[in-house]
N, C-alpha and C positions, 0 to 999 in steps of 0.2 A: 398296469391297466388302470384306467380311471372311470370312473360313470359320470354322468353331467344330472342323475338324478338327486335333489335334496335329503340327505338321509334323516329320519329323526333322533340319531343320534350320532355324536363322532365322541371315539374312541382316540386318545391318546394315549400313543406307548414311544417314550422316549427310551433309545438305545445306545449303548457302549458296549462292545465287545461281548455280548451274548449270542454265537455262535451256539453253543451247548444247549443253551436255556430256552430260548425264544421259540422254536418250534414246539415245545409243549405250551408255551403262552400263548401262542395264533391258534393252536392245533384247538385250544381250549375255546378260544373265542370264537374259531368259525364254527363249532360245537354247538353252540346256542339255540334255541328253539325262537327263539326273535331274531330278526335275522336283516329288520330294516336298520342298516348301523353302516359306517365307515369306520376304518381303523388306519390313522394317522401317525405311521412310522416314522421318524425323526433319528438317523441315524449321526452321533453325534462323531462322523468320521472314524469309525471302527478300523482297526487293522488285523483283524482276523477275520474269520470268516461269515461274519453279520450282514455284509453285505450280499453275495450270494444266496444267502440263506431267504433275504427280506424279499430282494427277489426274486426268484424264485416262488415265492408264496403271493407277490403280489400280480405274477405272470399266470397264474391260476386261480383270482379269484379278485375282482374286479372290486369289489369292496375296497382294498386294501390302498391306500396310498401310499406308496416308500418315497422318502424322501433325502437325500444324503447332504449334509450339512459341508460347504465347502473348507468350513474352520471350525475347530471343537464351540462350542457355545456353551461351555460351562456346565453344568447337573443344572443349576437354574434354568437357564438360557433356553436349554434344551425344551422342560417343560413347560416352558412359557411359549414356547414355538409351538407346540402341537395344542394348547389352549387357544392360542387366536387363531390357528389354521380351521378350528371348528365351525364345520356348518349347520351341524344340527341341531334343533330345537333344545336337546339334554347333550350333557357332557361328560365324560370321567378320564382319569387318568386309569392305567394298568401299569404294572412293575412290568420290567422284561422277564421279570424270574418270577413272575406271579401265575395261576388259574384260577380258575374258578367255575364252577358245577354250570349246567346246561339249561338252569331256569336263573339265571341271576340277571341276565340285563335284563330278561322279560320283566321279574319281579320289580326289579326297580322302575319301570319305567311305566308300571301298572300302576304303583303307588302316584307317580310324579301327575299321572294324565288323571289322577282322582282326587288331587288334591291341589289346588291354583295356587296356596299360602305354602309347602313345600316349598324348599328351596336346596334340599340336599334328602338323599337320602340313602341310605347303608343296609347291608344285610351282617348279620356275625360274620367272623372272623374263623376257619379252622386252620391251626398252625399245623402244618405237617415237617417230616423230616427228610433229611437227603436224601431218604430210598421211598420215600411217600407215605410212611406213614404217620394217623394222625399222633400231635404230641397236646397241643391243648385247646378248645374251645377261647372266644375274645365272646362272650355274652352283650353286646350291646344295651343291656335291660331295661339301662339307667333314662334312655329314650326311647322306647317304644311309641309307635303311631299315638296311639289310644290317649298315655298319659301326655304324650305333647300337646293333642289338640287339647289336653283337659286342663293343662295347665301348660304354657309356655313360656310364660315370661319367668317362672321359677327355673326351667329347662333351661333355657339361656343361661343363664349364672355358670351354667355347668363349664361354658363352651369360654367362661375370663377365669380360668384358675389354671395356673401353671406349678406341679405339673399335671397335663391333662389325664394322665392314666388311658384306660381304654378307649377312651373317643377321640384316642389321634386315630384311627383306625377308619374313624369316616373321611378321612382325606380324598382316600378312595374310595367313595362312591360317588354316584350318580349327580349331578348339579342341572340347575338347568343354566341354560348357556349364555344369556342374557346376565345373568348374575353374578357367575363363574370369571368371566370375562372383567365386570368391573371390580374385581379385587385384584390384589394386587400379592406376590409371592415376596416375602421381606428378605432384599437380598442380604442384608451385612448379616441377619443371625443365618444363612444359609451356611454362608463363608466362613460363620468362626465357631461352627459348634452341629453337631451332628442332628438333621432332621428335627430343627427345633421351629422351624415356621410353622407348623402343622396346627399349633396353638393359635398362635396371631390370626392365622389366614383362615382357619374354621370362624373364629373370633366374626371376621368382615362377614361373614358369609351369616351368620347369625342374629345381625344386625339388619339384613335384609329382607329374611325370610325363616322358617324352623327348620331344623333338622332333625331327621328320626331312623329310626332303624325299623328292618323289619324282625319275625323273630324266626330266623331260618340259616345256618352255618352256611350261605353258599362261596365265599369268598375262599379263596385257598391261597395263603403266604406261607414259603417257604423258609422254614426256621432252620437256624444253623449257628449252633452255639459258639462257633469260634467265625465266624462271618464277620466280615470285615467292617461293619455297623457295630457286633458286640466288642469288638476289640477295640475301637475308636471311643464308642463309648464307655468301656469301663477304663481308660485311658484319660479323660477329662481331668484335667486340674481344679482342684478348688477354687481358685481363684476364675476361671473361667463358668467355672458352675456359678457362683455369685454375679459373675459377669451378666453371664445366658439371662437368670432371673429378671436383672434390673431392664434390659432388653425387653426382654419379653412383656414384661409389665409395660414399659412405655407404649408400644406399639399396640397392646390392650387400651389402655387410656387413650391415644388420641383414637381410636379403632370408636370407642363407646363415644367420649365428646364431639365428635364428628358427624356421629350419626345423626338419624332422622328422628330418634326417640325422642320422646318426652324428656326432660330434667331430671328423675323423680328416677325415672330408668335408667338413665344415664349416668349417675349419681351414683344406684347401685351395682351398676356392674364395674366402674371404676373402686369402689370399693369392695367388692368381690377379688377383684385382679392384683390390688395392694395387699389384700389379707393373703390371700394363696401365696405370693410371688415373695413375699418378708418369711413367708413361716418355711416357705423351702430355701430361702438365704438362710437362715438362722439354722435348721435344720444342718446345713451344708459347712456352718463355720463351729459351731458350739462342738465341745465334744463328748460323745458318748451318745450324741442323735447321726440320724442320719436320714439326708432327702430321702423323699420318694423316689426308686430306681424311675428312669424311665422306661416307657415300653417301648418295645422295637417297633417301628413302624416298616411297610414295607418299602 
């Protein structure tokens, strides 16, 4: 079922064989106490029972748009399909294997319609475990509302250091759609190294607009110590950790020279992106250091 009404916001949840999972992820979203949303299902031709399931849930609730993909399109592909299918005013991605608490889109979308210089904005992180319970808080502290508006241009710096630590974690939140839309997902680090755009692509988004968090754990990612993200990535060869860096750093630098900033700004977040992205090569080759782990994203 579809509506022909404009939502102000759409939800993107790109899927692959989450049979098991997705019904606690939709169960969760239609959960919401805000409740003007679409949610733009992208099934990237599943063979089990994902399709039924989406289905099924889109036959009962008119919000929902499922969409079956006629050839796989890739983990990229996929979410870059449910970002330009967007027609609402604000945007976010969902994991298929993700929840989250019953005031979270409200919250976010409270902040976004109070604040026109927003351009992203996140609530904490609670990591829970296979059978649900909690394992550990993601504190977003480091940007709070308050201290962004009070200072932002220092904020910024946060968002060209790889690696990013806890604030790959605002990937998932709230964007608005206009903004969201003109960045771009950097396909070759997608391809050769595990959930490393998250950097770069917050990066663009940062250059447009602030980003902040609220101070409320509503986000709920499913952590799972042998999951096939921690296995891949404690699997990374040195040599492609050096790799990842120098990557990452380029697409930071033309990300900052490209922008609309000033010289002056520009200048220093390019050297913000050189200092961070050398000290975790160096880190990664020297021995007896060792990089910053990175964090799981969802």
């Amino acid at each position: 079922m579809t509506t022909s009404k404009t939502p102000l916001v759409s939800i993107g949840l790109p899927v692959y064989n989450r049979e098991a999972l997705i019904p606690k992820t939709l169960e969760s979203l239609l959960a919401q106490t805000f409740t003007d949303f679409e949610i733009i299902i992208s099934d990237n031709g599943s063979t089990d029972g994902t399709e039924a399931v989406c289905r099924q849930y889109a036959a009962n609730d008119a919000r929902i748009r499922y969409i079956r993909q006629p050839r796989n399109l890739g983990l990229l592909g996929n979410f870059n399909f449910v970002m330009k299918e967007a027609r609402g005013k604000y945007f976010m991605w969902t994991a298929s294997d993700d929840m989250c608490e019953k005031e979270f889109v409200g919250k976010l979308v409270e902040q976004l319609e109070r604040d026109p210089e927003l351009a992203l904005v996140m609530a904490d992180l609670k990591y829970i475990s296979e059978s649900g319970q909690p394992v550990k808080v993601n504190k977003l502290d480091s940007i709070r509302i308050d201290d962004v508006n009070a200072d932002w241009e220092s904020k910024r710096l946060l968002f060209f250091q790889y690696p990013g630590h806890k604030l790959y974690d605002c990937f998932y939140g709230m964007y608005r759609t206009e903004i969201v839309q003109s960045c771009h997902l950097p396909e070759h680090i997608w391809k050769n190294l595990v959930f490393s755009l998250e950097v770069p692509f917050l990066a663009q988004v940062a250059v447009k607009g602030k980003i902040a968090s609220i101070d409320a754990p509503l986000k709920l990612y499913r952590y799972y110590a042998n999951s096939s993200y921690m296995k891949e990535a404690s699997s990374v060869k040195l040599i492609d950790k050096v790799v990842r860096g120098s990557e990452i750093w380029w697409e930071l630098f033309v990300t900052a020279i490209s922008s609309r900033l000033d010289w002056k700004t520009r200048v220093g977040l390019v050297l913000k992106a050189a200092y961070s992205s050398a000290k975790y090569a160096f880190a990664a080759v020297v021995p007896g250091h060792k990089p910053v782990a990175d964090v799981p994203s969802a």
